[in-house]
Every structure is written in structure tokens, then in C-alpha cells.
C-alpha positions in Angstrom: 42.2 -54.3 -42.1 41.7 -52.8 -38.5 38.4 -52.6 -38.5 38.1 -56.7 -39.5 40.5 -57.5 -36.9 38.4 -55.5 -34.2 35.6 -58.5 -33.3 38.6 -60.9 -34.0 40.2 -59.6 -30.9 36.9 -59.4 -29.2 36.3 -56.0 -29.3 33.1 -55.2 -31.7 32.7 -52.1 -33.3 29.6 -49.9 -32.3 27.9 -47.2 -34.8 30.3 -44.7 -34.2 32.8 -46.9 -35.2 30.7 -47.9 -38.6 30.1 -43.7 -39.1 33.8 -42.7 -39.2 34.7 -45.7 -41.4 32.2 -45.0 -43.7 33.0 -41.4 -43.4 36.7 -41.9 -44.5 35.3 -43.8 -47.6 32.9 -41.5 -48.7 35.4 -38.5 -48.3 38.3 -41.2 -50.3 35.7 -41.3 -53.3 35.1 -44.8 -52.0 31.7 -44.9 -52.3 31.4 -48.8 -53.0 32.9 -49.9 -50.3 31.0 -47.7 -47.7 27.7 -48.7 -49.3 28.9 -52.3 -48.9 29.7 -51.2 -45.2 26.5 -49.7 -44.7 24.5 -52.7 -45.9 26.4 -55.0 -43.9 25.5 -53.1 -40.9 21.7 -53.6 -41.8 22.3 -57.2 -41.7 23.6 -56.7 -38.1 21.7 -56.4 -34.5 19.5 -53.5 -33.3 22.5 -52.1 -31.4 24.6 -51.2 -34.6 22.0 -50.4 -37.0 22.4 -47.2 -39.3 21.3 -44.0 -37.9 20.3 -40.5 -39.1 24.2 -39.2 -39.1 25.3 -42.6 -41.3 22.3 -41.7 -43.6 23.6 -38.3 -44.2 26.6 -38.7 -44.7 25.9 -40.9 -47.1 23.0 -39.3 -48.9 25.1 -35.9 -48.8 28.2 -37.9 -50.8 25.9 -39.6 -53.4 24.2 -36.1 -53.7 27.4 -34.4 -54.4 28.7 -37.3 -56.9 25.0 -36.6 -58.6 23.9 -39.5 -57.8 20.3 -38.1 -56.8 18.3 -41.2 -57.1 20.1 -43.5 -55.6 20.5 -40.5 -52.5 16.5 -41.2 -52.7 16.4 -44.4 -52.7 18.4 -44.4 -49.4 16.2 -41.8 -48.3 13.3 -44.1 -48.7 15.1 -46.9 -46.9 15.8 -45.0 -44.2 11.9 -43.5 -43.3 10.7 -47.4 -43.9 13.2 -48.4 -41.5 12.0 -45.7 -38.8 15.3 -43.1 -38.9 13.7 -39.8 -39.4 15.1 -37.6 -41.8 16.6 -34.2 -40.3 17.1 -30.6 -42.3 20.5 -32.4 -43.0 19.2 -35.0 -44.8 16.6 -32.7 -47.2 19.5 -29.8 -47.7 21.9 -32.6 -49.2 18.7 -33.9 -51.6 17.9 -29.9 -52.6 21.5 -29.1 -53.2 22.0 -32.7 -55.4 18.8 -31.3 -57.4 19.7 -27.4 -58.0 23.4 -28.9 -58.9 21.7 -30.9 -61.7 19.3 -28.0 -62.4 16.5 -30.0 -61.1 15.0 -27.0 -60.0 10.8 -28.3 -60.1 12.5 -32.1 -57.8 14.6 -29.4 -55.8 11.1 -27.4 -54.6 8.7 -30.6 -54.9 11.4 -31.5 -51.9 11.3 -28.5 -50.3 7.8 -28.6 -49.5 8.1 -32.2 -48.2 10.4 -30.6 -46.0 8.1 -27.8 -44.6 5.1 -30.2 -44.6 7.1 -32.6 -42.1 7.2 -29.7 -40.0 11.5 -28.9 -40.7 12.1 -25.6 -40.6 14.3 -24.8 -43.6 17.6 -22.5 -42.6 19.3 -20.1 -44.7 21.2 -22.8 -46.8 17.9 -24.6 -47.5 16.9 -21.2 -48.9 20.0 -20.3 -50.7 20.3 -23.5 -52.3 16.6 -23.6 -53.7 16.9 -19.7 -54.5 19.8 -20.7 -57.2 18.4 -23.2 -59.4 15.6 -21.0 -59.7 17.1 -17.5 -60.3 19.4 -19.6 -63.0 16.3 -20.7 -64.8 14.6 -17.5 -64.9 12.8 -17.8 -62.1 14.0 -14.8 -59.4 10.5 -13.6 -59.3 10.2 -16.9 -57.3 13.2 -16.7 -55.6 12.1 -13.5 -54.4 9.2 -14.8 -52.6 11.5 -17.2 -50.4 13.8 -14.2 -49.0 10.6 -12.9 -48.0 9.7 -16.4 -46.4 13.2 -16.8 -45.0 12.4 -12.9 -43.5 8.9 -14.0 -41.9 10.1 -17.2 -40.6 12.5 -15.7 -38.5 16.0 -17.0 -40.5 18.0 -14.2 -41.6 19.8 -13.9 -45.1 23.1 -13.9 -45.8 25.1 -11.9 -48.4 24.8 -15.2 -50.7 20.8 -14.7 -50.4 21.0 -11.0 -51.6 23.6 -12.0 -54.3 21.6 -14.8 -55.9 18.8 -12.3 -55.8 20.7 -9.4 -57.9 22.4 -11.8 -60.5 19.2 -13.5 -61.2 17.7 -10.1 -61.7 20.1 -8.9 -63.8 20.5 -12.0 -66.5 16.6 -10.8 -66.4 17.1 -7.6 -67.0 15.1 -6.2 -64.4 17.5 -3.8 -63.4 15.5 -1.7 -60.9 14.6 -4.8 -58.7 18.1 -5.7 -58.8 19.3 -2.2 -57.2 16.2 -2.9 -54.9 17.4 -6.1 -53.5 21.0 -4.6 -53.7 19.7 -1.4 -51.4 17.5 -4.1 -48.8 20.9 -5.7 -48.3 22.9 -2.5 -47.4 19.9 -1.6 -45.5 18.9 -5.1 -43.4 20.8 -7.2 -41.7 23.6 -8.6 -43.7 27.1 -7.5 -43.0 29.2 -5.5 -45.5 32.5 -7.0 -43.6 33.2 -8.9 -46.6 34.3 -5.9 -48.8 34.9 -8.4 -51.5 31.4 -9.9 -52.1 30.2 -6.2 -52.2 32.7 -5.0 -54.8 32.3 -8.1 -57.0 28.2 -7.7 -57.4 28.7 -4.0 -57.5 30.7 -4.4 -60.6 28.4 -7.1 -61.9 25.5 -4.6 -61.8 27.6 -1.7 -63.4 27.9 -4.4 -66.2 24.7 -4.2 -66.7 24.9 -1.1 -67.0 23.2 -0.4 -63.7 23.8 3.6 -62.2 23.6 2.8 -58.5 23.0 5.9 -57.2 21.2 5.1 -54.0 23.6 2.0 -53.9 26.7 3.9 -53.5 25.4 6.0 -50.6 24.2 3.0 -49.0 27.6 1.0 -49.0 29.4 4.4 -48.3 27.4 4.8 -45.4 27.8 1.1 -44.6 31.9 0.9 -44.6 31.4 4.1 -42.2 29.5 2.0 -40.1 32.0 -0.6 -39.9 34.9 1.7 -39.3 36.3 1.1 -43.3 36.9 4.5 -44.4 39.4 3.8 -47.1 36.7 1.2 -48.6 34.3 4.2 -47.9 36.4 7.2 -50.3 37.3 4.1 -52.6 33.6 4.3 -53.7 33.2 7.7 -53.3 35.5 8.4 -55.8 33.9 5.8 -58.2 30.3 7.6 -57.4 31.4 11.0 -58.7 33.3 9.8 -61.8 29.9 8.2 -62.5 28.9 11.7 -62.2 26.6 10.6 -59.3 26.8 13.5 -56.3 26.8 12.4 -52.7 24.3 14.1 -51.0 25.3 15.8 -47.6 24.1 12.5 -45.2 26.8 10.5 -47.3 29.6 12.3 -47.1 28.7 13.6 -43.1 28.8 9.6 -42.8 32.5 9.6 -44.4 34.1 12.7 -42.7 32.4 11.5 -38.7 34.7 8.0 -39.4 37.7 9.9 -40.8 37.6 12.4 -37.4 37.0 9.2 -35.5 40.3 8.0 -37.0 42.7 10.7 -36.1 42.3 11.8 -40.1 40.9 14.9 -39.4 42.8 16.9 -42.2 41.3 14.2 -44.7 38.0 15.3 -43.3 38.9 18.8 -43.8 40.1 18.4 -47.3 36.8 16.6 -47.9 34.9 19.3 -46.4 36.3 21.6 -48.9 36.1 19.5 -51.7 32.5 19.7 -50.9 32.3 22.8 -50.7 33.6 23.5 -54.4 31.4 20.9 -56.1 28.5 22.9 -54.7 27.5 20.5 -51.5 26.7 23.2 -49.2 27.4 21.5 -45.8 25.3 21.7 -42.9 25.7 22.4 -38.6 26.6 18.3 -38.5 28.8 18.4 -40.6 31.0 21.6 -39.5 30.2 20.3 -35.7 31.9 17.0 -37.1 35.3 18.3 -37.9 35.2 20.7 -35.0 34.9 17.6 -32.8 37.6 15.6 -35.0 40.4 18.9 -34.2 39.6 18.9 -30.3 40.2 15.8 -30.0 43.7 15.7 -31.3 43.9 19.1 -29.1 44.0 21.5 -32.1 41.5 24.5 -30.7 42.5 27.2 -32.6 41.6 25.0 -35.8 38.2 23.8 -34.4 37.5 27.3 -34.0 38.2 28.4 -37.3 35.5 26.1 -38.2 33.2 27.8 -36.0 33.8 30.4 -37.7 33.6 29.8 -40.9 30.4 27.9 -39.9 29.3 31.3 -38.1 29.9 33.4 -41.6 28.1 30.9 -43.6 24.8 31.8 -42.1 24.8 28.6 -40.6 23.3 28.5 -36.9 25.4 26.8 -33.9 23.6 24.6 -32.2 24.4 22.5 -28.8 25.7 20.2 -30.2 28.6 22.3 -31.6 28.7 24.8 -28.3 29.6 21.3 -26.3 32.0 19.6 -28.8 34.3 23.2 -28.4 33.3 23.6 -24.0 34.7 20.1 -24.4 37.8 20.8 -26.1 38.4 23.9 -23.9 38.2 21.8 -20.9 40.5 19.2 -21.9 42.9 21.9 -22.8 42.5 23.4 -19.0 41.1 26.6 -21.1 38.7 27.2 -18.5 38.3 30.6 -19.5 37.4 30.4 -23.1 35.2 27.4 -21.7 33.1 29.6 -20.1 32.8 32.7 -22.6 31.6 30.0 -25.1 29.1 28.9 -21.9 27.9 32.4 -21.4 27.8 33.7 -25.4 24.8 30.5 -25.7 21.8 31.5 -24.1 22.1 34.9 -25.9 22.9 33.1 -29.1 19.6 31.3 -28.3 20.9 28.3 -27.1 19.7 27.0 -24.2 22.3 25.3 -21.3 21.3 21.5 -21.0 22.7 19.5 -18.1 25.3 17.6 -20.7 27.0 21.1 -21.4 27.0 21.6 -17.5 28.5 18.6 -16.7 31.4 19.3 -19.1 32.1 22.5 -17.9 32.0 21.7 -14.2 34.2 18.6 -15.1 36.8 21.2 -16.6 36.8 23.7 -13.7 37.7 20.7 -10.6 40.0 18.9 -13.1 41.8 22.6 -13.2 41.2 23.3 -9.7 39.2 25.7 -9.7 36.1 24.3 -7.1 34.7 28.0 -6.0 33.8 28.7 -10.0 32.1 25.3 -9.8 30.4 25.5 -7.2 29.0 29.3 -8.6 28.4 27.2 -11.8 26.4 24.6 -10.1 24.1 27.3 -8.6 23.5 29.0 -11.7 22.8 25.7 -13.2 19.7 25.1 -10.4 18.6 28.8 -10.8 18.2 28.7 -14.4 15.5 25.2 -13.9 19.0 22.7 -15.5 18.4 19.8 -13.5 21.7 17.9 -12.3 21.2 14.2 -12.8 23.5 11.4 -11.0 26.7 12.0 -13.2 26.4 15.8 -11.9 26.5 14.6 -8.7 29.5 11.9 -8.9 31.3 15.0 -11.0 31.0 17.2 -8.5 31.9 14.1 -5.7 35.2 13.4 -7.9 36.1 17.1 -8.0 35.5 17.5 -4.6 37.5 14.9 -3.7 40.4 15.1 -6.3 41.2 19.0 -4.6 41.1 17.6 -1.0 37.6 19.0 -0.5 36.5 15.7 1.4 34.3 17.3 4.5 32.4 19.1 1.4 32.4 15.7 -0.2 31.3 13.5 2.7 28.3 16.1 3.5 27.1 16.1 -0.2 27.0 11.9 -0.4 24.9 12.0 3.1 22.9 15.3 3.5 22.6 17.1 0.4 21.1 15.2 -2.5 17.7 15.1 -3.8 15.5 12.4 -2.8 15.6 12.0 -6.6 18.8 11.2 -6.8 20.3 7.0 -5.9 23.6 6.9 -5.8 25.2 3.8 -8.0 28.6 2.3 -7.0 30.5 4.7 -9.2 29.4 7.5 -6.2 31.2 4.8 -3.3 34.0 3.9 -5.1 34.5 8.0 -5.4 34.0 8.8 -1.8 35.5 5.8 -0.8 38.8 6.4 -2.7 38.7 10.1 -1.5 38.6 9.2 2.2 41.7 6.7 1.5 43.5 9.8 -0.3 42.7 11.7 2.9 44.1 9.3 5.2 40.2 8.2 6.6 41.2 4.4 6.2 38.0 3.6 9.2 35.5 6.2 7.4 36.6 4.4 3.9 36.0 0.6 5.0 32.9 1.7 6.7 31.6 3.5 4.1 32.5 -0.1 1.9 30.9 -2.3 4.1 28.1 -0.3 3.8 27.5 -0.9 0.2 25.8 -4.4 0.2 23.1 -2.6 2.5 22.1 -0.2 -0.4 21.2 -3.8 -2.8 24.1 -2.4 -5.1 26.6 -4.7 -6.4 30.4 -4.5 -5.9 32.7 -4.4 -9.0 36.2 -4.7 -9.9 36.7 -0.7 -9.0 36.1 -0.9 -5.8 37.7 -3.8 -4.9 40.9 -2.4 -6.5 40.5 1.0 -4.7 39.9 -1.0 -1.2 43.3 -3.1 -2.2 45.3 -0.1 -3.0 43.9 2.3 -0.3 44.2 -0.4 2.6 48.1 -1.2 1.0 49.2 2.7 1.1 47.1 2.8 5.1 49.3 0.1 5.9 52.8 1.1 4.4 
């Protein structure tokens, strides 16, 4: 054998030679021969003595052959010989114990474990949790998910499942759709659409009626982006004859517009609709914004409308998703009317809705309405914030306004304004555009002295503007 031949040749094998060889044995199902390894290598120097990772590997193979006392034993050698045990070591001896349904050795362990001061992680947990949910004991389980919360570790989706199977072989069926909800709710991750599905169905077999539950994983899958997981178990919800109430299904048609599927939303809205959901500003805003962005108007307005006859109330929310659309459509015009209609529609202008609209009117050209805009926007007490300002900069600059530009960026903004990078990279990119290559490396230079940081941007602007100054 290779390893014999090793000192032969006068090379001697260390521990890390001893771990993988007994390692390959344990893994081979060779368990005599790696304990006869390991109890040769207690016969050897201090310098190749077993250590922690040998113990474990050991312990965790005699564990999983259920072979629990002799995994003891060993465990008892190894604290008389000094090698402290790690969580390792104890999560082997727990799981050994809940395998054999030792579940009173599996927790007389577990506090050995916290009374050496280990912290137990989330396997500890799960693998003490399932012995006991198994033997009737959930109520107990219980109480560790709530020590696993308070000590910090969090729970996994096989934490919550132990939970709701133990719950339901007990028949408690409302702490089951309790645990069930915590899950959807906490911190667990619904990415696994498998794990969710399975314990659904093993909670309708017990005749569980998860209404709250269905909303939750709807809302979940939304979350996450899954809409066809999401109408999947929508549809199951209503042939339970459970109705989604108008949260769940605002959840469902945000990630279809999100998607591109605004006609699916649509549909859905309707479908609503005629099972008596009566919809709400959200959820009409919703689908308006899902049609402007793939650059149907005339559709988003019919929305409006029919939101309008409905009796329902437009809010600014809505009067910014359409100003929006208008502007990206260059339909400056019907921008504005929409602008104008709100305050008499009791809606006051925020500086969000302003910075949309002036947005729209320099991407169409049209600087002397924004600058009017602006105006009115300081007359009626709409305070610009920094974004105005690098809006107005970019507009400026993007219809060859640069004097304009240059003498807002030094003279004209509010001592409560600080200009951020974005602003330099703007003005510096505009004076390149305008053939001011001195004025635009000045101006970059000049950075570092207003303890702002330099980013990719502006170093690609600087590249390209000096390359087209030198051509």
C-alpha cells in the first residue's frame, strides 16, 4: 500500500495524510480499517496525533452507520485526550440520535452542547426539531424555532416544514397554517417553488383551507418576479372558492405590467371586476403604468377613464405614471394639460411630477416652456431638489444652451443645494459637446477639490471628449 511504503522511502506521513486516508475509508464503508488507522495513530508521537477533524469524520460515519455508542465512546476518548469537540462533532451525535428516534439522547445532547457554550446553527435545530415533531412533540419543536429566532440563526424552509407536518399528524391545523403564514411572512425564501407546493398540498390533505396562505405565497412569487407560479395558485385559491382580496391580486397584476404582460394584467383586471372585486386607484394606476411603458397612451388613458367614471379619485401617483408616458412619447402637450387639469382636480404638483415634465420638455427641445415651468414650480412653494437641478443642467446642455448651463453650475444655485458628480460629469460632457476642451479639463480637475469621488462616468466622458478634441 502507498501509504505503508511512505516512511519506507523516508517520507512519514503527517495528520493530514492520516485524515484523508481515513476519510476514503470511512466514505468506502471501510469502517474497520480506518478505526484500526485511527488507533494506530494514538500509538504514535504528539506530532501525528488525532485531531478534532479525524474525530468527526469518524464520529459523523459511525453516527450515520447507527452506530451511536460506539460515536460516544470516541467522543469520550477524544475530551480525555484534550481535543475539544466542535458543533461538528455534537450535530453528527444529534442527527445519529433523531435517525434512531432517540429523541430524549438527541436533546440530553443538545443541552450539553449549549452548556459548553456552542452555539447550535440551523441544522442543530433542524435535526433536533424532527425527532420531536415525529414523536408528537411539535409543541416542543416550536419552542426551538423561537430559540433559533432569538439567538440570532435564521430558519430555513426545512425548519418551517418540520414545523407544519408535525402539526398536522397532530391535528392542530390552525398552528400549522400559522407556522405556514410566519414562513411566507419571515425570512425564508419562496425560491424553491417545489418545497412550497409540496407542503401546500400536504396541508390541503388535511383538509387545511389556506386562505391567508394563498395570499401570502401569491404575494411572495410576485416578490420574486414568478408570476406564472403566482396565477398557478391563484387559480387553485378561487376553485377553493377562496376570493383574493384586492392587495393580492394588485400584487399579481404590478409583476405581470412589470413583465411586458400588460394585457394579462388587463384581463385580470376585468376578471376582477366580474367576480365583484371592486378595484382600487393602485390598482388602475398599475395597468396605466404597465401600457406607458410599452408606449400604448391611448390605452393607459382609457384606464383613466374608466377609473374617472368609476368614482374613483386620481391621485399623484396616477397623474405622474400618464406625465410620464406623455413625455417619453415627446407628447409634450398632453403632458402639460394633464399638469395643469391637477391642482384643480385637487392634486397638488410635487417636485417628482416636475421633474418629469421638465425632463420631457428639454428631451423635446423645448427649453423656453421649461424654463416658464421651472418658475411656476418656485412660485407655487415646489421646491427643486438636486435631480432638478442636474435635469435642468442636462437639458441645458443637450440643446447647446451651455453659457445658461455654465452660469447655473456657478452662480445660480441655492446654498442648499451640493452638487454630486452626476452635476460635473453633465457640465463637463457639455463643454466637450461645445468644443470647451480647457473649460472641460478644468472644470475635471477641479472635482477632487469638492471631496467628491470620481467614477467610471467621468472618466469615460474625459476619454471620449479629449479623443473627439484631438481628432
Amino acid at each position: 500500500m502507498v501509504f505503508d511504503r511512505m516512511s519506507l522511502m523516508g517520507c512519514q506521513p503527517d495528520v493530514f495524510s492520516y485524515n484523508a486516508l481515513i476519510k476514503g475509508l470511512c466514505s468506502s464503508g471501510s469502517m474497520g480499517l480506518a478505526m484500526e488507522l485511527y488507533q494506530k495513530m494514538a500509538t504514535l508521537s504528539d506530532c501525528c496525533k488525532p485531531d478534532v477533524v479525524m474525530y468527526n469524520t469518524i464520529i459523523d460515519y459511525l453516527c450515520k452507520e447507527g452506530a451511536v455508542s460506539k460515536a460516544l465512546k470516541l467522543l469520550s476518548e477524544m475530551t480525555n485526550g484534550g481535543i475539544a469537540p466542535d458543533v461538528r462533532t455534537y450535530n453528527s451525535i444529534i442527527h445519529g440520535h433523531s435517525t434512531l428516534g432517540h429523541w430524549k439522547e438527541a436533546v440530553t445532547i443538545f443541552k450539553e452542547m449549549v452548556d459548553r457554550g456552542f452555539s447550535p446553527n440551523v441544522i442543530t435545530f433542524n435535526m433536533m426539531m424532527d425527532p420531536l415533531c415525529k414523536h408528537g412533540k411539535t409543541a416542543e419543536a416550536h419552542k426551538l424555532l423561537d430559540l433559533m429566532n432569538e439567538r440570532g440563526e435564521k430558519p430555513n424552509i426545512i425548519s418551517y416544514t418540520t414545523l407544519v407536518r408535525g402539526y398536522c399528524q397532530e391535528s392542530h391545523l390552525v398552528d400549522a397554517i400559522e407556522v405556514f403564514d410566519s414562513m411566507l411572512d419571515g425570512p425564508c425564501h419562496l425560491g424553491r417553488v417545489e418545497d412550497v407546493r409540496g407542503l401546500l398540498d400536504e396541508m390541503v390533505g388535511h383538509r387545511i383551507h389556506p386562505n391567508v396562505t394563498y395570499g401570502s405565497i401569491i404575494w411572495g412569487f410576485c416578490r420574486l418576479g414568478k408570476w406564472k407560479e403566482a396565477l398557478q395558485f391563484l387559480n387553485e385559491m378561487m376553485e377553493w372558492g377562496i376570493d383574493p382580496n384586492v392587495a393580492t391580486l394588485n400584487s399579481l397584476i404590478d409583476v405581470l405590467c412589470k413583465e411586458g404582460k400588460v394585457q394579462e394584467a388587463h384581463r385580470l383586471l376585468e376578471k376582477m371586476i366580474s367576480g365583484g372585486i371592486e378595484p382600487d386607484v393602485v390598482t388602475y394606476s398599475t395597468i396605466m403604468d404597465g401600457y406607458c411603458l410599452v408606449g400604448r397612451m391611448n390605452a393607459a388613458v382609457r384606464v383613466y377613464d374608466s377609473m374617472v367614471s368609476k368614482g374613483h379619485k386620481p391621485d399623484v401617483v396616477t397623474y405622474s405614471i400618464l406625465i410620464d408616458g406623455y413625455c417619453k412619447r415627446w407628447m409634450i402637450d398632453e403632458a402639460l394639460s394633464l399638469f395643469n387639469a391637477m391642482p384643480h382636480k385637487g392634486v397638488q404638483h410635487t417636485t417628482i411630477v416636475c421633474n418629469t415634465i421638465l425632463t420631457g420638455m428639454y428631451q423635446a427641445g423645448r427649453v423656453a416652456d421649461a424654463e416658464k415651468l421651472f418658475d411656476r414650480m418656485l412660485a407655487a412653494g415646489v421646491w427643486p431638489n438636486l435631480h432638478t437641478y442636474n435635469i435642468i443642467l442636462f437639458g441645458l446642455c443637450k440643446n447647446q444652451c451651455i453659457d445658461e448651463a455654465i452660469k447655473l453650475f456657478q452662480d445660480t444655485l441655492p446654498s442648499t443645494v451640493s452638487l454630486n458628480i452626476d452635476s460635473f460629469s453633465i457640465l463637463i460632457d457639455g463643454l466637450f459637446k461645445a468644443g470647451k476642451v480647457e473649460a472641460a479639463k478644468n472644470l475635471f480637475n477641479a472635482i477632487p477639490t469638492k471631496d467628491l469621488k470620481l467614477d467610471v462616468v467621468t472618466y469615460n466622458i474625459m476619454v471620449n471628449g479629449l479623443i473627439r478634441g484631438a481628432v
